[in-house]
C-alpha positions as CSV (number, residue, x, y, z in Angstrom):
1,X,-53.9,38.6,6.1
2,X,-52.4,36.3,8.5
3,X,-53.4,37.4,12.8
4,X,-52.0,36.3,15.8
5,X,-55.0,33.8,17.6
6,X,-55.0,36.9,19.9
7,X,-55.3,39.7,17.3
8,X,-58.6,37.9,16.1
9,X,-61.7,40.7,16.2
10,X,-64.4,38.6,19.0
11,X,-66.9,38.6,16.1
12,X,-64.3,36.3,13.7
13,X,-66.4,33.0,12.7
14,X,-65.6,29.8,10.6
15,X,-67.7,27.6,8.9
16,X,-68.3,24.8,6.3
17,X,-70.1,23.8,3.5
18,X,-70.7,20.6,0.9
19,X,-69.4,21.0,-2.1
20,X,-70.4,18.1,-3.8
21,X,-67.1,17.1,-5.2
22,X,-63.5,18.1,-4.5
23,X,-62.7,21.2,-6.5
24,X,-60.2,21.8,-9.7
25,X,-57.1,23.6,-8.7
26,X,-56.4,26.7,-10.2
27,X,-53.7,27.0,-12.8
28,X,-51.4,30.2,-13.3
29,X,-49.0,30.8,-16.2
30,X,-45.9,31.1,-13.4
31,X,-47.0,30.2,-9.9
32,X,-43.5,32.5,-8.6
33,X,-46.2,35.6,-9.4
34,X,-49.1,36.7,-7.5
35,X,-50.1,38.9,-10.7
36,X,-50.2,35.7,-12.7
37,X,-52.7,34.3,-10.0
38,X,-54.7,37.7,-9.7
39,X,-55.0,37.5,-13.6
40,X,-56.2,33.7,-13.1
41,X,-58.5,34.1,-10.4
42,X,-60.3,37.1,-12.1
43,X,-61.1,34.9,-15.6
44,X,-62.1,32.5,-13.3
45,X,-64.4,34.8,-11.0
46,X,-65.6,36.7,-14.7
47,X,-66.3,33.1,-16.2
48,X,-68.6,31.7,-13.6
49,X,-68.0,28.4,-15.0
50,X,-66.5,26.3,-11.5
51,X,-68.5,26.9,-8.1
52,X,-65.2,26.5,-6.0
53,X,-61.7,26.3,-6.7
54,X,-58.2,25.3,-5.1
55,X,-55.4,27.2,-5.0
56,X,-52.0,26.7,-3.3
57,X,-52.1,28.2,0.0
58,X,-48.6,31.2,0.3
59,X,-48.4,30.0,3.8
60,X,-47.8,26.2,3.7
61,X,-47.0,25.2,0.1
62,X,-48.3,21.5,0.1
63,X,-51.2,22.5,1.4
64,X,-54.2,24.3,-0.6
65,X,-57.2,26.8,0.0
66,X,-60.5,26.6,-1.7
67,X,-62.1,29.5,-2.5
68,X,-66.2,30.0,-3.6
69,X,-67.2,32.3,-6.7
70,X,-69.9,34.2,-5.7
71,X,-71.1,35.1,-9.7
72,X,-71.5,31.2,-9.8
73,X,-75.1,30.1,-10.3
74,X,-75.1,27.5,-6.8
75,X,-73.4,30.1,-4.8
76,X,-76.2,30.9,-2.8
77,X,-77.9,27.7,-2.8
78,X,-75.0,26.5,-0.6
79,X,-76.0,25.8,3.5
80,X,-74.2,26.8,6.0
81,X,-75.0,24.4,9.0
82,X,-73.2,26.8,11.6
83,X,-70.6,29.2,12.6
84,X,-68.3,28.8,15.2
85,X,-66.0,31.5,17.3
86,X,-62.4,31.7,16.1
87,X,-61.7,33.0,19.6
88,X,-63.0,30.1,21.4
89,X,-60.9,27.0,22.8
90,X,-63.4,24.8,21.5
91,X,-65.2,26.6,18.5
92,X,-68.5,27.6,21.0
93,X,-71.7,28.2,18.4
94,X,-72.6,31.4,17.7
């Protein structure tokens, strides 16, 4: 879902976390399909094998999104050093 800055609910937060090492991307038998990537992303989820993955982000094609497996094993081992406001000029801590 993509949101105006303004259309952002005041309890919206970002944050980051150490991976460790820069994930695989995710492959998809025809990357023209988002079934092909639902189909991909659900062996991958079901598998459990890769903490984090990439895949290429539907807004700005050269750029890429990772996304965390929560049925991995190190999922919630991972820290969270803070959150930050989405609605904030500067990112203000929560």
């Amino acid at each position: 879902m993509h949101l105006d800055k303004a259309d952002l609910p005041a309890d919206y937060v970002w944050s980051w976390t150490e991976l460790g090492r820069v994930p695989e991307i995710l492959e998809s038998s025809d990357i023209n399909r988002v079934s092909s990537y639902r189909e991909a992303g659900q062996l991958w989820v079901a598998t459990a094998e890769q903490l984090a993955i990439r895949v290429q982000s539907a807004v700005i094609p050269h750029e890429s999104n990772v996304l965390l497996n929560p049925t991995h094993a190190g999922y919630y081992s991972l820290q969270w050093p803070s959150r930050l406001r989405f609605n904030s000029i500067h990112g203000s801590p929560i």
